[in-house]
N, CA, C and O of each residue as an XYZ file, in Angstrom:
724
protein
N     -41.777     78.550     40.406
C     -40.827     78.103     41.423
C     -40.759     76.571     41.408
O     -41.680     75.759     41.325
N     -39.054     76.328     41.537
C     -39.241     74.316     41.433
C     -39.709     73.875     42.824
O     -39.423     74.512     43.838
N     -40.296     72.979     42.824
C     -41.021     72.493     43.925
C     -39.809     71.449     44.253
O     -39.207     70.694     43.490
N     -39.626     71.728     46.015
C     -38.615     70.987     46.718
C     -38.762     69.585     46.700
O     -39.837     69.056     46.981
N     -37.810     68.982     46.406
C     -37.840     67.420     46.396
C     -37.354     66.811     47.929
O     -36.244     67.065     48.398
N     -38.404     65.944     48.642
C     -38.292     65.307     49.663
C     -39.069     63.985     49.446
O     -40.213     63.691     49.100
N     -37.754     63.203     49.863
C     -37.556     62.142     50.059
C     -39.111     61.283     50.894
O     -39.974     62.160     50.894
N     -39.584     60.245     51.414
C     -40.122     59.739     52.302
C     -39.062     59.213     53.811
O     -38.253     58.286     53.782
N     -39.315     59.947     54.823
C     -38.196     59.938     55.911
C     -38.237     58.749     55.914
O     -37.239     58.186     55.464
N     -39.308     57.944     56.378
C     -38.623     56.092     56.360
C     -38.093     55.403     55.282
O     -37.897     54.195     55.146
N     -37.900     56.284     54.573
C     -37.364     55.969     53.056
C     -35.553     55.212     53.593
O     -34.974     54.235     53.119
N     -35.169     56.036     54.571
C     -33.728     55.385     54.713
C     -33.370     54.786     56.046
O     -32.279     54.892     56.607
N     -34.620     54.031     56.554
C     -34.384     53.054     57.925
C     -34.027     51.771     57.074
O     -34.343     51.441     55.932
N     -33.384     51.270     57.881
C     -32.396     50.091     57.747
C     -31.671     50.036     56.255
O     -31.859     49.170     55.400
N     -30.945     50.988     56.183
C     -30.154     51.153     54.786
C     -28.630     51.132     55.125
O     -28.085     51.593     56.127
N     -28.125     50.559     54.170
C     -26.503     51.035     53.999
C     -26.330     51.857     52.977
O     -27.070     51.930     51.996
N     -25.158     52.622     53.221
C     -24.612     53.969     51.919
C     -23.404     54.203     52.219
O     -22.968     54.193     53.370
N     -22.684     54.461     51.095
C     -21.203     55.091     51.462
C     -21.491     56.725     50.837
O     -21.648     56.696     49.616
N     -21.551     57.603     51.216
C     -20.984     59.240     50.877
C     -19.699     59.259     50.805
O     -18.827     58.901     51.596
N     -19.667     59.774     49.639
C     -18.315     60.701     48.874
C     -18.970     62.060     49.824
O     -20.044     62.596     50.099
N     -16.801     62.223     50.215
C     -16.646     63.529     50.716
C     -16.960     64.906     49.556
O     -16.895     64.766     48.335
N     -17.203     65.838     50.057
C     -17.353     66.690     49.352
C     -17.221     68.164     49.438
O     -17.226     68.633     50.576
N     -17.090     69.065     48.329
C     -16.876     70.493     49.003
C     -18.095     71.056     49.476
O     -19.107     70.920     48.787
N     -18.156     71.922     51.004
C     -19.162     72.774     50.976
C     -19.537     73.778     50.292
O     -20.505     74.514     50.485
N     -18.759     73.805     49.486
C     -19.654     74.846     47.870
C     -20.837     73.903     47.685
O     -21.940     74.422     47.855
N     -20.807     72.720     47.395
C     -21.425     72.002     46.652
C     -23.293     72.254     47.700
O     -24.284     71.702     47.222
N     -23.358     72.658     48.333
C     -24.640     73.502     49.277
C     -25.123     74.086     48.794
O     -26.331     73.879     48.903
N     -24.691     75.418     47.762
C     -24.723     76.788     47.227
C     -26.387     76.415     46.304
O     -26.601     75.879     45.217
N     -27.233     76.950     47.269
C     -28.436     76.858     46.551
C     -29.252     76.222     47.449
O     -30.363     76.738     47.569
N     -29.000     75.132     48.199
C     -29.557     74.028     48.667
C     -30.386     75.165     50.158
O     -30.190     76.343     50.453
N     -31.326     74.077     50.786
C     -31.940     74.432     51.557
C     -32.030     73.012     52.516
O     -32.159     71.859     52.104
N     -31.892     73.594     54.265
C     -31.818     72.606     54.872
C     -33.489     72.018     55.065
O     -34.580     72.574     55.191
N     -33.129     70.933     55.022
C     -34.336     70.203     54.741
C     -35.200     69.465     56.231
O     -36.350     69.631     56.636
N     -34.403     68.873     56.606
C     -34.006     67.814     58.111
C     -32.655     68.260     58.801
O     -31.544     68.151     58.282
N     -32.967     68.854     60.235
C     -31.848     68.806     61.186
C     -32.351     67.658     62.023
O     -33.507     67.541     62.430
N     -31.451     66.906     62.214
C     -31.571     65.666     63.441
C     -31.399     66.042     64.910
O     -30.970     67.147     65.242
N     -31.738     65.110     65.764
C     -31.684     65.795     67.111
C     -29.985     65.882     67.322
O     -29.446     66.668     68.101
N     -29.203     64.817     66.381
C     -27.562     65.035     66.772
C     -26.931     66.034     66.390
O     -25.714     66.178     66.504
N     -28.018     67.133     65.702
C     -27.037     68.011     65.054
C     -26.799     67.702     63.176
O     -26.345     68.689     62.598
N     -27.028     66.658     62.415
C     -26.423     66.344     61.305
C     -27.778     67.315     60.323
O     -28.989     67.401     60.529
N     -26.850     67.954     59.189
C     -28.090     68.361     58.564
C     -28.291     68.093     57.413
O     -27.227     68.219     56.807
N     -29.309     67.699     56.579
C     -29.731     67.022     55.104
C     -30.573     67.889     53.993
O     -31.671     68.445     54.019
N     -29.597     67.750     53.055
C     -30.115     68.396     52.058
C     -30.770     67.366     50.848
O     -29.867     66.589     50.538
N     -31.925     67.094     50.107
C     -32.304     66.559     49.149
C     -32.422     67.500     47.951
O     -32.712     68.696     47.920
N     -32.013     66.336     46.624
C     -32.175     66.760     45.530
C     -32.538     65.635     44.902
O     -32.672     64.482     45.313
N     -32.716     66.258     43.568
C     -33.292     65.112     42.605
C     -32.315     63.657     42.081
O     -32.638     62.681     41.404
N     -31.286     63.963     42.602
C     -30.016     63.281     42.191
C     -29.530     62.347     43.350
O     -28.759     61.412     43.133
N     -29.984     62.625     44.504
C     -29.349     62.168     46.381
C     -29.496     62.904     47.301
O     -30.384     63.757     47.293
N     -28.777     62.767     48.163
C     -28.557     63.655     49.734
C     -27.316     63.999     50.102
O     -26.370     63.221     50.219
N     -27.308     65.244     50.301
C     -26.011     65.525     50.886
C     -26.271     65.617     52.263
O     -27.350     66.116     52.582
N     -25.242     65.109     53.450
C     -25.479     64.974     54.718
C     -23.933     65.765     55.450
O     -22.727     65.542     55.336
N     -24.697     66.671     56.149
C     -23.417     67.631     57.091
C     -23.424     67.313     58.147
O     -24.388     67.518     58.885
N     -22.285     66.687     58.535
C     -22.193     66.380     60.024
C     -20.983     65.779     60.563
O     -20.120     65.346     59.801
N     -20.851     65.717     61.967
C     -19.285     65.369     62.692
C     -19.295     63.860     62.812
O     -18.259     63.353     63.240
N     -20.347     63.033     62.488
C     -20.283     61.655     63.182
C     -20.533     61.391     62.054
O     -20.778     62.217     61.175
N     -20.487     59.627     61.875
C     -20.614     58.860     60.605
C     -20.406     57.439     61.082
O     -19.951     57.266     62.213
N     -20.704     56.411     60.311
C     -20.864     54.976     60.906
C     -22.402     54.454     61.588
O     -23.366     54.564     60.831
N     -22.528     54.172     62.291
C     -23.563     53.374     62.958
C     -25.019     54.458     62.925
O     -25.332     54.878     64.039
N     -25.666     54.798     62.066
C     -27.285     55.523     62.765
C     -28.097     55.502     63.089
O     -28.989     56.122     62.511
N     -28.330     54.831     64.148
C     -29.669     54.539     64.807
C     -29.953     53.187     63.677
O     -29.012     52.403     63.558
N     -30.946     52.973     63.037
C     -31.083     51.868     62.352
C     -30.318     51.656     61.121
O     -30.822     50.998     60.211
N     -28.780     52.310     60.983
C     -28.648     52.411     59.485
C     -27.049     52.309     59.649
O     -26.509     52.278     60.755
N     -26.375     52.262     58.474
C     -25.235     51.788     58.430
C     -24.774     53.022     57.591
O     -25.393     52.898     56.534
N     -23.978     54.189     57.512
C     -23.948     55.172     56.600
C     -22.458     55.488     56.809
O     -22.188     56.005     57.894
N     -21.467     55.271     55.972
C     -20.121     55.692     55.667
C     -19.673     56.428     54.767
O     -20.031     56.481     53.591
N     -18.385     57.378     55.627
C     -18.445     58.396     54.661
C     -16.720     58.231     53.893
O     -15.757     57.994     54.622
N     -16.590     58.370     52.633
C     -15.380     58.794     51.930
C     -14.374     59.504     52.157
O     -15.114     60.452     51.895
N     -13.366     60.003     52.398
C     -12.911     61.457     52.506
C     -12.271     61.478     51.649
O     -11.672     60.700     50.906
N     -12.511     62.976     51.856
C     -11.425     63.737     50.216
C     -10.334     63.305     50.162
O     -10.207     62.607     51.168
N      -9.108     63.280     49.383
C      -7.716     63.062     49.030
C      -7.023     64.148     48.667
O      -7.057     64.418     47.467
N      -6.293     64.968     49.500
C      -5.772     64.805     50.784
C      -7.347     64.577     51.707
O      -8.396     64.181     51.199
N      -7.159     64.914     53.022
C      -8.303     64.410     53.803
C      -8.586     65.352     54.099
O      -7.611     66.069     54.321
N     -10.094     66.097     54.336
C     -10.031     67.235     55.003
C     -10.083     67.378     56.477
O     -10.592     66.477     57.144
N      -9.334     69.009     57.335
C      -9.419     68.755     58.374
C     -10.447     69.242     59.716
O     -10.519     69.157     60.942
N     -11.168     69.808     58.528
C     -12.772     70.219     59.308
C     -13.276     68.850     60.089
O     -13.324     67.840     59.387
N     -13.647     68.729     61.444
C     -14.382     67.687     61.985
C     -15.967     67.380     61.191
O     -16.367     66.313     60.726
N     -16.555     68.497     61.227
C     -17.461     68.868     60.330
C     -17.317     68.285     58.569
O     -16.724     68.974     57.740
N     -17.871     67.121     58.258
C     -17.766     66.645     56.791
C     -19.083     67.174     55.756
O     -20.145     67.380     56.344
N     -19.062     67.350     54.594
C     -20.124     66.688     53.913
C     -19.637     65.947     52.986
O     -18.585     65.863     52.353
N     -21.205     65.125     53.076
C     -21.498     63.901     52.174
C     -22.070     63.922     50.945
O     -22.822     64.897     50.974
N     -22.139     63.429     49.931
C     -23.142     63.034     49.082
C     -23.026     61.727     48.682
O     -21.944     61.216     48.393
N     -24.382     60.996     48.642
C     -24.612     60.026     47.904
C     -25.783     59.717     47.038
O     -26.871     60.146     47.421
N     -25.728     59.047     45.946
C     -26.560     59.330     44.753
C     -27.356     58.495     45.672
O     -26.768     57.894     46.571
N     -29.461     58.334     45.449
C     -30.023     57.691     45.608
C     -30.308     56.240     45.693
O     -30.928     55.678     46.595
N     -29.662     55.589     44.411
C     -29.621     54.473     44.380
C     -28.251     53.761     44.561
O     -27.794     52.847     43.875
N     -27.703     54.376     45.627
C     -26.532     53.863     46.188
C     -27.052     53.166     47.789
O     -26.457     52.274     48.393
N     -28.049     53.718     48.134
C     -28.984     52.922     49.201
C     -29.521     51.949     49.136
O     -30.517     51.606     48.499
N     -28.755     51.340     49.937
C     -29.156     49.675     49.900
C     -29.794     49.300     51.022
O     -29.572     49.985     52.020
N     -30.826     48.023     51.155
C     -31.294     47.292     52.348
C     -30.277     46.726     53.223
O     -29.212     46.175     52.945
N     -30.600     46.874     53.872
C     -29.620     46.217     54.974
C     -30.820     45.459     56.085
O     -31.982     45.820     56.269
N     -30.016     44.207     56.775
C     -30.942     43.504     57.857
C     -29.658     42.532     58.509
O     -28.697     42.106     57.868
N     -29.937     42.321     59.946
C     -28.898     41.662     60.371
C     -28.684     39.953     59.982
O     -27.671     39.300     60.235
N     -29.699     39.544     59.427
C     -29.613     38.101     59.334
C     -29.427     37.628     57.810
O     -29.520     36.438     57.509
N     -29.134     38.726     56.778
C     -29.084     37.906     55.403
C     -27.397     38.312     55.350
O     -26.906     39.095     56.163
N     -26.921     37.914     54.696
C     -25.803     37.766     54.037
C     -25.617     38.810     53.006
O     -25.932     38.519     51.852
N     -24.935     40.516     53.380
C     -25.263     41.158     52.401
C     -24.004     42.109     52.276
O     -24.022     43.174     51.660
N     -23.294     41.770     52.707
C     -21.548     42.204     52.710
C     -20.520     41.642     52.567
O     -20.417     40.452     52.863
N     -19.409     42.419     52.033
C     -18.010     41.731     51.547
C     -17.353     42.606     52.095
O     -17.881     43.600     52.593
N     -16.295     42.421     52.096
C     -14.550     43.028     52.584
C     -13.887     43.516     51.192
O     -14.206     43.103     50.078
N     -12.814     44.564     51.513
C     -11.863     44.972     50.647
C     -11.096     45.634     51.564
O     -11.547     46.241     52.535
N      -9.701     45.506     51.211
C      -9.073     45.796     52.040
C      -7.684     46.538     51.049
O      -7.245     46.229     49.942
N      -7.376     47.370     51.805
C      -6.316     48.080     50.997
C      -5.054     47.933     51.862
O      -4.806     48.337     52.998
N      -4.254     47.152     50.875
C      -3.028     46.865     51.586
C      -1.735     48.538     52.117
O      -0.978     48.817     53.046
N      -2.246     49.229     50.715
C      -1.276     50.290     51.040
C      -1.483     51.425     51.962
O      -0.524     52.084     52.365
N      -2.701     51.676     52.311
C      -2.925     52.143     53.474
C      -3.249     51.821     54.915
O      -3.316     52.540     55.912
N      -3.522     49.869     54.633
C      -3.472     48.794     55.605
C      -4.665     49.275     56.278
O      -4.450     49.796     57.373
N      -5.961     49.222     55.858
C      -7.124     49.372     55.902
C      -8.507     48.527     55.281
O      -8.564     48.346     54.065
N      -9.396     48.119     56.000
C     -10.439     47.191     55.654
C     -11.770     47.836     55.928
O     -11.974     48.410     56.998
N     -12.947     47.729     54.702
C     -13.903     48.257     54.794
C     -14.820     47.266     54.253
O     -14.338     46.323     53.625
N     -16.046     47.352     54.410
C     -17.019     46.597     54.205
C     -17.858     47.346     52.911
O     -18.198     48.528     52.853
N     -18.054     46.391     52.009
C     -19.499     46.757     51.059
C     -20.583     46.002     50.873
O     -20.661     44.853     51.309
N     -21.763     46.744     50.028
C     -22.954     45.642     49.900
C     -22.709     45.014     48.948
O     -21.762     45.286     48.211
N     -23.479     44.081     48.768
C     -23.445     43.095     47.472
C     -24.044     43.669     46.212
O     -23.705     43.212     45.120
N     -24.827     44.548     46.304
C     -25.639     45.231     45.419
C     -24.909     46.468     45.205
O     -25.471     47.226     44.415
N     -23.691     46.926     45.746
C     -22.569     47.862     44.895
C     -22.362     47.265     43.619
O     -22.484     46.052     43.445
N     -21.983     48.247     42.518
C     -21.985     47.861     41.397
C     -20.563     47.149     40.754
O     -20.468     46.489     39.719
N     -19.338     47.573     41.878
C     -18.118     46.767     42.382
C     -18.314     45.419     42.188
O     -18.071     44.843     41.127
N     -18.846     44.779     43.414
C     -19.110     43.698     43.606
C     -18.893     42.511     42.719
O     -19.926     41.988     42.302
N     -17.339     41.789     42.211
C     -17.657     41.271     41.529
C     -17.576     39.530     41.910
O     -16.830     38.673     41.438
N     -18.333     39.451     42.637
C     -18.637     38.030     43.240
C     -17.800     36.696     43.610
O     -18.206     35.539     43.709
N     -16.308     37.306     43.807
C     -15.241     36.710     44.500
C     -14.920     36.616     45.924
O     -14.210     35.773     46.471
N     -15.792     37.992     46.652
C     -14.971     38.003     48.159
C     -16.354     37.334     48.741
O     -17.352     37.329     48.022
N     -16.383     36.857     49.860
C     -17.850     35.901     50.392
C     -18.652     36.604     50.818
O     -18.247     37.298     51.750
N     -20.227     36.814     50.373
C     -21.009     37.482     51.277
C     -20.820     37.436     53.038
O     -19.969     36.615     53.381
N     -21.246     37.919     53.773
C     -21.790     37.750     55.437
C     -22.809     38.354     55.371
O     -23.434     38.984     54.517
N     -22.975     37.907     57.073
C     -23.922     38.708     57.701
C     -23.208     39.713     58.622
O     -22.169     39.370     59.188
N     -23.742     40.978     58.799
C     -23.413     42.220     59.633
C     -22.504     41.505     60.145
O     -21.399     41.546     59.605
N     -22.731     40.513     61.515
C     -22.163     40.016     62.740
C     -20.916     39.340     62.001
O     -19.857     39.419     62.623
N     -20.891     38.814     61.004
C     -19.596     37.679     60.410
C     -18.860     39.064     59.791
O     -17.675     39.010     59.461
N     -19.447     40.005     59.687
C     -18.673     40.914     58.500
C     -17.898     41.535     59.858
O     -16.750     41.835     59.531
N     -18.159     41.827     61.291
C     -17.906     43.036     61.630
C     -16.546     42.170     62.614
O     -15.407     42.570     62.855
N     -17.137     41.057     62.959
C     -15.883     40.253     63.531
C     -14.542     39.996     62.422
O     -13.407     40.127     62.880
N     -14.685     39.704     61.261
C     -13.488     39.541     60.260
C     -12.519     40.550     60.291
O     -11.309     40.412     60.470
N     -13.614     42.313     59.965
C     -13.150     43.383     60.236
C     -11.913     43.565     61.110
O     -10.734     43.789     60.834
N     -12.668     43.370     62.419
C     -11.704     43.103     63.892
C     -10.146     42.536     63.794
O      -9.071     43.058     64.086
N     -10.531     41.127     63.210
C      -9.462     40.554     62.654
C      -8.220     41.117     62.381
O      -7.143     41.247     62.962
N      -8.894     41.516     60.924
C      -8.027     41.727     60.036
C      -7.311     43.306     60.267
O      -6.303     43.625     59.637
N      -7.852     44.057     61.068
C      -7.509     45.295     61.195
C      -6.377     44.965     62.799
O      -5.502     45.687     63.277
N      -6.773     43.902     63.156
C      -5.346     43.546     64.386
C      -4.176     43.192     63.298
O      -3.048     43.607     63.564
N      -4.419     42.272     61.796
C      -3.490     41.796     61.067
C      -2.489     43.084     61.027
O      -1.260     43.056     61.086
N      -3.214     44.051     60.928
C      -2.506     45.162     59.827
C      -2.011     46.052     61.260
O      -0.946     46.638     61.454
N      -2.657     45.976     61.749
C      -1.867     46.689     63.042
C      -0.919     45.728     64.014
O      -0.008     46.309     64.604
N      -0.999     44.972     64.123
C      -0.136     44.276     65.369
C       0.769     43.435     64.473
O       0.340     42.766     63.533
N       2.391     43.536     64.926
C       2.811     42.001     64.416
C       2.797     41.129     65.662
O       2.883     39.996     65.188
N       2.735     41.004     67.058
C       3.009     39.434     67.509
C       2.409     38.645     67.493
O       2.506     37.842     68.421
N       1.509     38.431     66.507
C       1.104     37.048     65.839
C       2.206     36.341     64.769
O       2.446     35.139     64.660
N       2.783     37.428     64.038
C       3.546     37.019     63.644
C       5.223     35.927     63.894
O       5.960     35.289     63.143
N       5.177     36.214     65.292
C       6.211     35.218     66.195
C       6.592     34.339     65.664
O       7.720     34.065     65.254
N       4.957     33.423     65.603
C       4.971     31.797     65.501
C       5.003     31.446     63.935
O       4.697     30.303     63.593
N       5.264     32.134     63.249
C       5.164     31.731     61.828
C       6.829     32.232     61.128
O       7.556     33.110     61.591
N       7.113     31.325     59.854
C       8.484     31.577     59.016
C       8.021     32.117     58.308
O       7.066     31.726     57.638
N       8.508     33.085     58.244
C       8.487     33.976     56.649
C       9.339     35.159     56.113
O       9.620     35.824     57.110
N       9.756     35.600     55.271
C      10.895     36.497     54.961
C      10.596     37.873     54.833
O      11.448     38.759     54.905
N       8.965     38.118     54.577
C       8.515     39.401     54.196
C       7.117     39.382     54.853
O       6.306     38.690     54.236
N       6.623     40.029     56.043
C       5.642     40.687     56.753
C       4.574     40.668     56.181
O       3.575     40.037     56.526
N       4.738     41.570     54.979
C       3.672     41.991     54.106
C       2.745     40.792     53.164
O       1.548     40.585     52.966
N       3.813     40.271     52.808
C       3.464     38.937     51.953
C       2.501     37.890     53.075
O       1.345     37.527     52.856
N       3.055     37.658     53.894
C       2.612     36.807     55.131
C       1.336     37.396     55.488
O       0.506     36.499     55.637
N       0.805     38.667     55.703
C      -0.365     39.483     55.797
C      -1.223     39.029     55.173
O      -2.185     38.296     55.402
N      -0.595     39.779     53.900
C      -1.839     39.710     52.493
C      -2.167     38.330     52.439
O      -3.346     38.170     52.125
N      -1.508     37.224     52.644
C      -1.781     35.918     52.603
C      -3.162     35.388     53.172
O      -4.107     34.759     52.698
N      -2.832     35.953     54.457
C      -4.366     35.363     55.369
C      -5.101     35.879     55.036
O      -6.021     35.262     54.500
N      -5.190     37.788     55.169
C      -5.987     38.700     54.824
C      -6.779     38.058     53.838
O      -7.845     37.462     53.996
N      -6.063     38.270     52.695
C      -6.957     37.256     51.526
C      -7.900     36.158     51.667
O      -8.923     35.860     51.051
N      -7.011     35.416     53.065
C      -7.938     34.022     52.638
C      -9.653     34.587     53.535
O     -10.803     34.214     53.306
N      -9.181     35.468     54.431
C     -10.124     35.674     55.707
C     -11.519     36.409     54.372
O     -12.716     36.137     54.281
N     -10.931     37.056     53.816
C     -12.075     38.021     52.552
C     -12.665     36.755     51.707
O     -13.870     36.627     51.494
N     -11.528     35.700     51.183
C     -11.653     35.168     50.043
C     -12.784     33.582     50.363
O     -13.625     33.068     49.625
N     -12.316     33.194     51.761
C     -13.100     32.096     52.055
C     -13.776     32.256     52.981
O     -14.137     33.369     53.364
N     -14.158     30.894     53.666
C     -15.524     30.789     55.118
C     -14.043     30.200     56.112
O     -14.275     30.364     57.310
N     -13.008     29.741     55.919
C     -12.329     29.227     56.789
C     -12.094     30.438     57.899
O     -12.091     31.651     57.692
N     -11.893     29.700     59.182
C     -11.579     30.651     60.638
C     -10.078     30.909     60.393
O      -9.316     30.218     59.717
N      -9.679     32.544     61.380
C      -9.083     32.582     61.413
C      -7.406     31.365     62.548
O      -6.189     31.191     62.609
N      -8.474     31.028     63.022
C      -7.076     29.623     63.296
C      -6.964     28.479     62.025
O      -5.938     27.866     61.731
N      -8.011     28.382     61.494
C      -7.776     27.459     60.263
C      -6.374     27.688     59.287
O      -5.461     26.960     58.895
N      -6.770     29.200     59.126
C      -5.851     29.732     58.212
C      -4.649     30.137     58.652
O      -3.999     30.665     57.750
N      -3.956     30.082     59.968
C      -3.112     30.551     60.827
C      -2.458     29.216     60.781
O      -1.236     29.108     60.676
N      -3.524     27.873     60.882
C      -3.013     26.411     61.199
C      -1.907     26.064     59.627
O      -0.740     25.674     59.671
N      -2.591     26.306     58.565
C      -2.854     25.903     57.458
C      -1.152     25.990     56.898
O      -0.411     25.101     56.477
N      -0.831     28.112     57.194
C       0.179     28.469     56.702
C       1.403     27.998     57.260
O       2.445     27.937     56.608
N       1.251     27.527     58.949
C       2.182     26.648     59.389
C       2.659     25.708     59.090
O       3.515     25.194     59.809
């Protein structure tokens, strides 16, 4: 008989991860390993963790985001997988995140620096600098009356403009608001 592979539970305090959505076929065999007191349940293998559950984002000490399928699925209920060494350290005071932002679905997400992405153009932060930009930039893409006070012929162009600079540099967002004026 193969002997069950488990993880060390403090193995994933203060970590970041993104999970790819996934099918619940992908279970077929597995054995629950860890139920949490919220309900989420974890399966280990030699390869990662798959994680079943309705919530995602913030966990107690950990930062854990999940993918969704394409189309999206509409179970509240997701699973996850993510390979092992997709777990990264995380701490609030180093500088260990970047932005990407997808114009065509007008959406902004955060990664680590130690994604294998990462190719050392958008500016590190810290949690707190990463989660305020976020804020930002997700009013950019949702609201126009900021747009009022500025000339421009095309919305989008005018967006991506700041957006960019807010990912691309350390300047504030009035700097860059001042700048394009």
């Amino acid at each position: 008989m193969e002997k069950i592979f488990r993880p060390n539970p403090n193995s994933f305090k203060n970590t970041f991860c993104v999970f790819q959505e996934v099918s619940l076929i992908s279970l077929k065999g597995l054995v629950v390993q860890y139920q949490s007191k919220a309900g989420s349940s974890y399966y280990y293998s030699k390869s990662g963790m798959y994680r079943l559950s309705n919530h995602w984002g913030r966990l107690a000490n950990s930062k854990w985001r999940l993918e969704p399928l394409e189309p999206e699925s509409e179970s509240k209920i997701k699973l996850g997988f993510a390979p092992w060494e997709n777990f990264y350290y995380d701490n609030p005071v180093d500088e260990l995140y970047y932005l990407e932002a997808n114009y065509l679905k007008q959406t902004v997400n955060y990664q680590h620096k130690n994604n294998s992405n990462y190719d050392n153009k958008a500016i590190l932060r810290t949690s707190f600098e990463t989660t305020k930009r976020i804020k930002q930039i997700r009013n950019l893409f949702a609201l126009t009356s900021w747009a009022k006070y500025f000339e421009y012929d095309d919305l989008d162009i005018l967006r991506k403009k700041i957006i960019e600079e807010l990912i691309f540099t350390r300047r504030t967002l009035d700097e860059i608001k001042r700048e394009i004026v």
